[in-house]
N, C-alpha and C positions, 0 to 999 in steps of 0.2 A: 784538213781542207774541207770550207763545207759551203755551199751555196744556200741563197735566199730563196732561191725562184726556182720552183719546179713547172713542169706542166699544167698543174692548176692553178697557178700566179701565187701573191705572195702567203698562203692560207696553208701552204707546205714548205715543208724542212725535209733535207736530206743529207745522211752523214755515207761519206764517202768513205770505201777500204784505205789500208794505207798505201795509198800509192802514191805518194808524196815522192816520191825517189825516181821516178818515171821523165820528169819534168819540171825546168825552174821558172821565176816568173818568164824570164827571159826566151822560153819557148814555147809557151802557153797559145794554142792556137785554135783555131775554129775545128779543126780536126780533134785535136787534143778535148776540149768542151765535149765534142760530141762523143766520145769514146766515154770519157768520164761519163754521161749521163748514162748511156747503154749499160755500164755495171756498178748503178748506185744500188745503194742496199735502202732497205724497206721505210715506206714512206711514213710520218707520222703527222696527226694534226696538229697546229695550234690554233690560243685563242683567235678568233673567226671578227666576234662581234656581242655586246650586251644588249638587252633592250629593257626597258621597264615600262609595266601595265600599270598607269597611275590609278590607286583605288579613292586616293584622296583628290581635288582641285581647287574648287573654289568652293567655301564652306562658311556659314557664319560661326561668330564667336561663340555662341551658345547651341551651334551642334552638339550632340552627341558621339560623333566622331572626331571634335575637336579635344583629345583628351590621351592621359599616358597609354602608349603602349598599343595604341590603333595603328590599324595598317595602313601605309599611306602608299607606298607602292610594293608591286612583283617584280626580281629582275629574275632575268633566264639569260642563259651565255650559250656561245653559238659556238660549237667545237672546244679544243682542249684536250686536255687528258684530266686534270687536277692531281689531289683535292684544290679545290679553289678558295680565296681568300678576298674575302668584300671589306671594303672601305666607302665611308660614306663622308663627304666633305662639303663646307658651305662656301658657296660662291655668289657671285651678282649677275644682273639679266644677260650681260653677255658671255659669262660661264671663263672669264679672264681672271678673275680672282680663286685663288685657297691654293690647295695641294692636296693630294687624293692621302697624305700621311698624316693630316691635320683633323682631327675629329672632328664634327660635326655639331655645334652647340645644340642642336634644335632636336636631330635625330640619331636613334639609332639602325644599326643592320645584324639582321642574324649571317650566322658562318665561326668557322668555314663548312663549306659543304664538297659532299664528292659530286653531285647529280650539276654541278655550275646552276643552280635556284637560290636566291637569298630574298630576306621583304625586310623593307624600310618602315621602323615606326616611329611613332613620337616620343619623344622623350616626354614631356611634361604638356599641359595645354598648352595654346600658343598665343599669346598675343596676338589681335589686330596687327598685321601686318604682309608683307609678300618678303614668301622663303624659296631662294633659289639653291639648289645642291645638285650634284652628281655624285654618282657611285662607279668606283673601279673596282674590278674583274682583275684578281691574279693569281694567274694560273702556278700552284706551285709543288708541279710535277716534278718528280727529282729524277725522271729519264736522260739518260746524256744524251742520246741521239736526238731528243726531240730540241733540248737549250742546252746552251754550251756551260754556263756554271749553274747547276743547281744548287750548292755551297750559300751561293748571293741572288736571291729574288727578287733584289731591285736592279741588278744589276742588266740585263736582261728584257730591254722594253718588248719586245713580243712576249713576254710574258702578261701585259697587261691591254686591259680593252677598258674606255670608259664613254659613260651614256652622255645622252646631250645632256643639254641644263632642263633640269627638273624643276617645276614649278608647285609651291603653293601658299595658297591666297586665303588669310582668312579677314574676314569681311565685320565693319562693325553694326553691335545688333540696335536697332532703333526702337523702344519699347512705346508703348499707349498708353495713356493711361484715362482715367474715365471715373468722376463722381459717383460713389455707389445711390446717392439720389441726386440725379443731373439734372432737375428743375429747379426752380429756384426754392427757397426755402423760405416759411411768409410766416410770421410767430408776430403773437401777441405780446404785450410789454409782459401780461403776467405770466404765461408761457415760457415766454422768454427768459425769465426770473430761475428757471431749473438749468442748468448747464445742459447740453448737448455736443453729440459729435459731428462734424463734418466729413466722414471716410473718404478715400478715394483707395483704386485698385487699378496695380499695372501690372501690363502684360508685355513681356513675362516679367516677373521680381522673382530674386533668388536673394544670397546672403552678400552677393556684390553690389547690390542696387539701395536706395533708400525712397523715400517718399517726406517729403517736405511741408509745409503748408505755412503760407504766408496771406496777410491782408495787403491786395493791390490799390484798391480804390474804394470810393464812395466816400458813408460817414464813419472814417480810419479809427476815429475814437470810439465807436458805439460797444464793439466789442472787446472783449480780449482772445486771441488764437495760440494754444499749444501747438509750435510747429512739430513736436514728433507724432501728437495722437491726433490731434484737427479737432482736439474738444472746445467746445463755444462759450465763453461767459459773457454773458450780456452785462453790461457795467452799471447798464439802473438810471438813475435819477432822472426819472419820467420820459429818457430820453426815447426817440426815433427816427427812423431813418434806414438807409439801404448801404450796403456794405459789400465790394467784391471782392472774395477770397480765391483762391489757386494754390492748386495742388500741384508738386514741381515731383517729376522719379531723376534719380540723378542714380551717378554713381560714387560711392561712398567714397573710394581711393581719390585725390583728387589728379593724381601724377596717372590714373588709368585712362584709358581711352576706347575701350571696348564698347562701350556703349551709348545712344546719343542719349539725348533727354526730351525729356515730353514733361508739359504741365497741360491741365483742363483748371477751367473756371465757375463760379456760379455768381450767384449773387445772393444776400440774404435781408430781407428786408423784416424790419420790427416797428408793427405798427401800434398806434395810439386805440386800444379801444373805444369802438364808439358808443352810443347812450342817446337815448332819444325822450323827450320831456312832450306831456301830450297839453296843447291849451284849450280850456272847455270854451265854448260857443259861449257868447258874448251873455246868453240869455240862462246860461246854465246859473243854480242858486250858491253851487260851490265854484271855487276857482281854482281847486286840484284837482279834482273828480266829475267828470259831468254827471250837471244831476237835476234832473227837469221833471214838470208835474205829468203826469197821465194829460194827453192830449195838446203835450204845448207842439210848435212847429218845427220842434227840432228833433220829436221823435216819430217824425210822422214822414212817410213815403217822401224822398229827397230830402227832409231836414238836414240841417249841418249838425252835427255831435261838438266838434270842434276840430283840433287841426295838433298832426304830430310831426314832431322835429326833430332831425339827426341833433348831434353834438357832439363836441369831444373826437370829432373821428382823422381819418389821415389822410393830407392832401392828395388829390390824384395824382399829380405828380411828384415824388420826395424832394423834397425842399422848396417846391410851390407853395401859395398861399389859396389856391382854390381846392374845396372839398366840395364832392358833387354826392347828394344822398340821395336812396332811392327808397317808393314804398311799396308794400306787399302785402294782403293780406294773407294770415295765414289759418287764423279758425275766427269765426263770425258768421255767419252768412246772413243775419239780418244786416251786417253793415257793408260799407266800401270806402276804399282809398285811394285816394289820386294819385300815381306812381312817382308825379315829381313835384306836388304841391305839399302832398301829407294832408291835405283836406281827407275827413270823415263824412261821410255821409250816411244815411237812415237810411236799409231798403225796403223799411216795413212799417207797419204802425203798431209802436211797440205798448205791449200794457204794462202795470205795474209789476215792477221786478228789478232786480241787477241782472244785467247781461255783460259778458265776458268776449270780448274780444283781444285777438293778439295779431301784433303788426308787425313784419320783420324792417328791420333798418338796415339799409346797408350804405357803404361807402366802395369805394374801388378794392379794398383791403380787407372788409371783413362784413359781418351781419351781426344784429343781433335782434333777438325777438324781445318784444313790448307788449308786455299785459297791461288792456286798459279794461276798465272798470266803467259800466254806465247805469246809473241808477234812474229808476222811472218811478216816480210817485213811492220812494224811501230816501229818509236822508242817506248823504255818503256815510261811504264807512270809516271806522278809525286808523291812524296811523300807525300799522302793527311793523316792527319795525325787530330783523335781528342783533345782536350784542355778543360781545366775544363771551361774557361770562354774566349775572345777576349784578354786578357791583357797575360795569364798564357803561360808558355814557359815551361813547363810541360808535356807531352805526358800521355792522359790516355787512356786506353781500358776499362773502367767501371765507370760508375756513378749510386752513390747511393740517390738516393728522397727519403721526408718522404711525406703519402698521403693530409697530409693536404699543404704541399709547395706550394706557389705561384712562377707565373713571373718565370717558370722553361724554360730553355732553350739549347741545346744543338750548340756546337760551333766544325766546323772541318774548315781545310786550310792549305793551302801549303806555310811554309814560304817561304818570299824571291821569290814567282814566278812570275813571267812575266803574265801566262796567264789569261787574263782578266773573263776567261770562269766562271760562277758562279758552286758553289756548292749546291747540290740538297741533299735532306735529304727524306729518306723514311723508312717504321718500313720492314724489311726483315723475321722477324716470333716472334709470339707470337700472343697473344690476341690482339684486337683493343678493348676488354672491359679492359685494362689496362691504355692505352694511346692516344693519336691522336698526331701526328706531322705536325707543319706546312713546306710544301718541301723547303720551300723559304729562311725563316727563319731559322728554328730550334726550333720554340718555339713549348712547349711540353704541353696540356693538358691532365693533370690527369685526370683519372676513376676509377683505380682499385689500387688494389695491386697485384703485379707477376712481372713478369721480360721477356722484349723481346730485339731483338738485330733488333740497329739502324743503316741503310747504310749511308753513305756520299759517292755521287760523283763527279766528276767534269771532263766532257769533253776536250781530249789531244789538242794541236794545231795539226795542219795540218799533218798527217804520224804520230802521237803520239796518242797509246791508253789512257783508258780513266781512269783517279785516281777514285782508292774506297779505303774506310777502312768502320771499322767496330767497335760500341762501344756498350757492354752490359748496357744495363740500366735497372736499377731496383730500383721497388718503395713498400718502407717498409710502414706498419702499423705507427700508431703515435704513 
């Protein structure tokens, strides 16, 4: 015979002697009760109550707590005797679903234990989602007095205590991402002619993430875009114009959901270099070069020299038809220039000699500088002009080296002229850890890679200034 309820309600068990023989149901009475409780034998506890200290709750997907084998919660059991025995089961928010004998896909429980302490952890990381579980407590003391069959552990519900519904959340991660040069990108056509990359970089990227790169807008043809690396090939044929690219971070799985996505944009524009052509003052004696006698009115305190002119440059608006050009000087100081006419003007009263002035040209998109030539009581000079090689009838203003080239050499000369005078060769600005030039020759010893600009001269005859030009050279990697 044994009662539920002791004194301390139902958190005690009590096993009665055998006095079964005493009384049948049929006599069992309020006296009877009270006699039985006065000589029950020794009280024992059972399970009371669980509880669990969640270590885990709401967590994003790319925590570090989001991974096998972390602790997500502590349970402690409240009375008992044991060893005890943890079960962990998955259910829904309102804890109506599973059965405490059903494993748990998501987690696991250490046990059994004798102290009633077990901890919940992860089995694997967890997907973007909400996981509901509880864990049962069973107590599986094999005292008789305390359960009537210790034989059968389920048999026996005071054997077992379970926690409310347990909760946890993990959260999807939303990454950034950001141009590693986020202004816009402005290249020349020749410039443009070297491939380049476009990078971008997100936060956070791991081996579940990717980065994309696609052309959204503008002029869609100008380029070509590697969408895995964002290297640039400009496609050429004199073309320009402005072009917008985006970088997208995704995630690689397409069936995952862990993480949002993010793109950034730029823009990249390839403009037309521009070129400026200078025209001499109506009175000058040449019509390429101004070139006037000692004391005419053009070289005299406000005389006009003549007048210089953008050309060839990029609209201010891309795909507009107006280019607005600006002037500047930038070495002369006998002269001046009008910033939006390109009128020249005298600020001196010049004597006989060539005087060297340089003008910068610009457009919205770029500059460039103009060496003009003014000659005063000498004729102009000749047209010294460079060539790819001695044979080529060609005009270039740029050569491009690779570092490894041999037997490199540069070639300028005045066809067709009379003057025996040799042409001299010397580097005008850049590194001398790029190149060396021989004056005599032209032959060019590499060093480096970069790019400087080469002079050609050549001494006038008698009353005749002195031929220069001028060729970019630049030496690529191999």
């Amino acid at each position: 015979v044994a009662f539920t309820k002791g004194p301390g309600g139902y958190n005690q068990r009590y096993k009665l002697p055998n006095y079964k023989n005493l009384f049948t149901s049929q006599t069992v009475n309020q006296a009877n009760l009270a006699f039985f409780f006065a000589i029950q034998t020794p009280q024992y506890n059972i399970v009371d109550s669980i509880s669990a200290a969640m270590q885990i709750n709401d967590i994003s997907y790319d925590n570090s707590k989001n991974d096998a084998n972390e602790v997500v919660a502590e349970i402690d059991t409240n009375n008992g005797e044991g060893p005890y025995q943890f079960f962990v089961h998955d259910t829904n928010a309102s804890g109506s679903n599973g059965h405490y004998l059903t494993p748990s896909q998501y987690f696991d429980i250490t046990g059994p234990s004798t102290n009633g302490k077990a901890t919940v952890t992860m089995k694997n990381k967890l997907p973007v989602g909400d996981y509901y579980f509880r864990v049962t407590v069973r107590d599986e003391s094999t005292n008789e007095l305390l359960y009537y069959t210790p034989s059968n552990m389920d048999e026996d519900k005071f054997r077992r205590k379970e926690t409310g519904v347990l909760h946890v959340k993990i959260t999807k991660v939303n990454p950034t991402i950001a141009f590693d040069i986020p202004t816009q990108t402005k290249k020349s056509m020749t410039d443009a002619a070297t491939s380049w990359n476009e990078t971008a970089t997100a936060t956070p990227f791991n081996s579940d993430l990717e980065i994309k790169y696609t052309i959204t807008g503008g002029d869609i043809g100008l380029i070509d875009l590697d969408e895995n690396t964002g290297a640039v090939t400009y496609k050429g044929n004199s073309a320009f114009g402005q072009v917008t690219i985006r970088a997208t971070v995704d995630e690689i799985d397409p069936n995952a959901d862990n993480y949002g996505s993010a793109y950034a944009e730029k823009t990249i524009v390839i403009y037309r270099e521009l070129d400026g052509v200078v025209t001499p003052d109506s009175t000058s004696t040449n019509q390429t070069t101004p070139t006037f006698a000692v004391g005419d009115a053009s070289v005299k305190i406000g005389g006009t020299i003549g007048a210089i002119q953008g050309i060839l440059g990029t609209p201010d608006t891309i795909g507009g038809s107006t280019t607005t050009y600006s002037y500047a000087m930038k070495s002369g100081s006998y002269f001046s220039v009008d910033p939006k006419t390109g009128v020249i003007k005298c600020n001196a009263n010049l004597v006989e000699g060539t005087y060297k002035l340089t003008i910068t040209v610009s457009d919205k998109w770029s500059s460039k500088d103009i060496e003009v030539s003014v000659n005063v009581g000498v004729a102009a000079a000749e047209e010294l002009k460079f060539y790819s090689d001695r044979n080529a009838i060609t005009v270039i203003n740029q050569k491009k080296v690779k570092y490894t080239d041999k037997n490199v050499y540069v070639f300028a000369t005045v066809k067709g002229s009379t003057n025996t005078n040799p042409v001299t060769y010397k580097i005008k600005d850049g590194s001398s850890n790029v190149i060396t030039i021989n004056s005599s020759t032209g032959g060019v010893t590499i060093k480096g890679v970069g790019t400087v600009t080469i002079v050609a001269e050549k001494e006038g005859v008698s009353g005749q200034a002195k031929a220069s030009s001028e060729l970019e050279f630049i030496v690529e990697a191999s």
